[in-house]
C-alpha positions as protocol buffer text, in pm:
chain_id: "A"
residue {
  index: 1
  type: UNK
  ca { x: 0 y: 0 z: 0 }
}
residue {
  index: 2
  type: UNK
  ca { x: 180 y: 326 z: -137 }
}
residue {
  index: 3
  type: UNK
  ca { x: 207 y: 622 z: 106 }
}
residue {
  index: 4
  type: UNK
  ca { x: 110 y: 921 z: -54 }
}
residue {
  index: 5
  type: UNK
  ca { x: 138 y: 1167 z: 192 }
}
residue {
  index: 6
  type: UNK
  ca { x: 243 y: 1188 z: 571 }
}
residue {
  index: 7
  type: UNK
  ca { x: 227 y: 1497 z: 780 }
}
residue {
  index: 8
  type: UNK
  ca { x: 192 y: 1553 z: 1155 }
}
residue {
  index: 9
  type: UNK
  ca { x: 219 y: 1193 z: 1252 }
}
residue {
  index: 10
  type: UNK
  ca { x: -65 y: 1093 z: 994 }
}
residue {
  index: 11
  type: UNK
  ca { x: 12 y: 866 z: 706 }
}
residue {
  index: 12
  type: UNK
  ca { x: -155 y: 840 z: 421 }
}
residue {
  index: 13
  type: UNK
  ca { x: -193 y: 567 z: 212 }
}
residue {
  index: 14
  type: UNK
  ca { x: -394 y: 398 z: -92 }
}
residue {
  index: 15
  type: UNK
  ca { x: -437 y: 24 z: -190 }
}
residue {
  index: 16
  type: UNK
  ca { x: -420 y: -64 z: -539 }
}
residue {
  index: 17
  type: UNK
  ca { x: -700 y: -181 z: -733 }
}
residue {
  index: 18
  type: UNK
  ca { x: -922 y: -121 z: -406 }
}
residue {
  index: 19
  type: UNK
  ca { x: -1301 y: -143 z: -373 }
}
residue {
  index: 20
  type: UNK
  ca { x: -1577 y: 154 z: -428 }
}
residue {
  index: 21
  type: UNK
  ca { x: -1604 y: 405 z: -291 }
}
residue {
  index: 22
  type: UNK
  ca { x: -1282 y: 598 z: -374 }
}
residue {
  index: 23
  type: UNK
  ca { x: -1121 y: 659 z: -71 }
}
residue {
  index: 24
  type: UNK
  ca { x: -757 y: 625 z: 144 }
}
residue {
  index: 25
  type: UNK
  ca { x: -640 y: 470 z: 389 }
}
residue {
  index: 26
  type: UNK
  ca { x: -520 y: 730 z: 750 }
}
residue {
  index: 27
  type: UNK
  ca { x: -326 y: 612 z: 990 }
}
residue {
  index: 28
  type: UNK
  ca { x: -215 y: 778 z: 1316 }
}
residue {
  index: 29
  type: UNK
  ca { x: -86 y: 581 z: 1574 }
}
residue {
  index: 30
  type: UNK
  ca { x: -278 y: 293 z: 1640 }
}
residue {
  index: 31
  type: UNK
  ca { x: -562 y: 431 z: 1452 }
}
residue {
  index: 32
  type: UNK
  ca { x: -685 y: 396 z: 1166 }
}
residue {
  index: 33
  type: UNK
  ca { x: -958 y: 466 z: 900 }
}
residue {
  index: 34
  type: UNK
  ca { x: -1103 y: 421 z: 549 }
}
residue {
  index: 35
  type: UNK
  ca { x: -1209 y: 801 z: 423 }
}
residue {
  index: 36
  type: UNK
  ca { x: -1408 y: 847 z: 170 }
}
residue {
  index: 37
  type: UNK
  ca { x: -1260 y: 1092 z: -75 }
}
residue {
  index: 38
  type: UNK
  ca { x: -1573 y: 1302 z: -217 }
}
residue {
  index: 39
  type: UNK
  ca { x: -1795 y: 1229 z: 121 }
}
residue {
  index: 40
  type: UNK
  ca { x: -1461 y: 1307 z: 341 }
}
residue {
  index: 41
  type: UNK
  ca { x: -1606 y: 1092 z: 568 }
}
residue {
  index: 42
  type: UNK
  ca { x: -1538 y: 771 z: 746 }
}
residue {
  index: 43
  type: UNK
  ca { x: -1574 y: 473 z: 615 }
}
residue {
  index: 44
  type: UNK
  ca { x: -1462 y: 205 z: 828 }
}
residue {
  index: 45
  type: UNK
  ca { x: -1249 y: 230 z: 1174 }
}
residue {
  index: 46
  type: UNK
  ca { x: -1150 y: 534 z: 1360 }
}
residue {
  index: 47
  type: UNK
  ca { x: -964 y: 834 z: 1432 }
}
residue {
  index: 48
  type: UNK
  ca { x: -954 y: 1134 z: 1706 }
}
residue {
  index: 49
  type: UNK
  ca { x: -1144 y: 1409 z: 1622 }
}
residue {
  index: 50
  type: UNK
  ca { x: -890 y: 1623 z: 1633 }
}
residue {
  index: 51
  type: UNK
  ca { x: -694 y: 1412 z: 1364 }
}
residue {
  index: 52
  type: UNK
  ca { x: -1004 y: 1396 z: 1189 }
}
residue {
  index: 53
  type: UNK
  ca { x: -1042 y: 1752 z: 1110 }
}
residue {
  index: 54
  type: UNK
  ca { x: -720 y: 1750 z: 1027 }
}
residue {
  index: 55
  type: UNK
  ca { x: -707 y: 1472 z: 768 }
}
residue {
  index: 56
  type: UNK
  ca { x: -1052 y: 1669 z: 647 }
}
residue {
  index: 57
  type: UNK
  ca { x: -882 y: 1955 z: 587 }
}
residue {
  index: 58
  type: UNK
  ca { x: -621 y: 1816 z: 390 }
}
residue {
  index: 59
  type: UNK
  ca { x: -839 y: 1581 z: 194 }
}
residue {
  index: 60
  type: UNK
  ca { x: -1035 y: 1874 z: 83 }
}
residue {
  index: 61
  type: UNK
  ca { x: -710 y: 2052 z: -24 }
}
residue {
  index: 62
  type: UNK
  ca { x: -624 y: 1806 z: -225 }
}
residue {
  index: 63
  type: UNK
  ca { x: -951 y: 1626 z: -321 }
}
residue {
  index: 64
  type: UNK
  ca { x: -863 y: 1621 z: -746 }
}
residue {
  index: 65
  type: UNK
  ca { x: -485 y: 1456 z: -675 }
}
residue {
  index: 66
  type: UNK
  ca { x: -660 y: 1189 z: -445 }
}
residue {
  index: 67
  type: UNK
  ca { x: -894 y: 1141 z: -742 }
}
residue {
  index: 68
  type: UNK
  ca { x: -649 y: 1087 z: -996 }
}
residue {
  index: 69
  type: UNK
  ca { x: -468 y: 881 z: -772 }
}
residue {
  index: 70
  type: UNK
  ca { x: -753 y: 686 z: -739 }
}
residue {
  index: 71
  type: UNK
  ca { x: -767 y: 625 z: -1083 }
}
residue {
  index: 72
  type: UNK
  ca { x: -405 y: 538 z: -1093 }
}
residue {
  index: 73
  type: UNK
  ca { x: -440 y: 293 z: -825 }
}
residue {
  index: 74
  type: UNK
  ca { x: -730 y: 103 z: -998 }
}
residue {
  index: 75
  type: UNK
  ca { x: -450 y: 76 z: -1309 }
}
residue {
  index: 76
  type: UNK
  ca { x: -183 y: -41 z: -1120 }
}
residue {
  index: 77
  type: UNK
  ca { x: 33 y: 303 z: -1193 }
}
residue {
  index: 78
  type: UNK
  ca { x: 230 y: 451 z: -978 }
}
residue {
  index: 79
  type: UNK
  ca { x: 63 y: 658 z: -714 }
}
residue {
  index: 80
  type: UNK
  ca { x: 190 y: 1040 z: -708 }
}
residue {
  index: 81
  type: UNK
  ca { x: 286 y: 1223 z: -353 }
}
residue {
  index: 82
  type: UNK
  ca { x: 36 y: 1474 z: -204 }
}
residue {
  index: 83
  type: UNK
  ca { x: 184 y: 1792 z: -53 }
}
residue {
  index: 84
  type: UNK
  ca { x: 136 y: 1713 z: 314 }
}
residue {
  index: 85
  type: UNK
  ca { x: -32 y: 2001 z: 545 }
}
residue {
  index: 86
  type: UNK
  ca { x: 181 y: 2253 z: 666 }
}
């Protein structure tokens, strides 16, 4: 699973060829959760709220380059880094 981003102790990651709904994988910690990318919402599992917002915020930063690395990922391409939050 390619990390595409990591910033303030949260990693971001995305599966290839992964099931619908488009979405990535944050981890922080022992946490972790499935977010969905257009919804930025939770799939599956958990994270602080505090962490949430933050991975929120960044998600809807960069919502079109986790879209197209969506697409990648259901081709088997490469994945491209995300800019973390700063």
């Amino acid at each position: 699973m390619p990390q595409i981003s990591y910033f303030l102790g949260i990693i971001i990651r995305m599966f290839y060829n992964d099931h619908n709904p488009p979405h990535f994988h944050a981890f922080y910690g022992d946490y972790e959760s499935l977010i969905d990318i257009k919804k930025k919402e939770i799939i599956r599992g958990y994270l602080p709220p505090r962490v949430l917002g933050i991975v929120v915020e960044w998600a809807m930063l960069h919502e079109t380059e986790l879209l197209l690395n969506w697409k990648l990922s259901q081709q088997h391409i490469s994945l491209q880094p995300i800019e973390p939050l700063v």
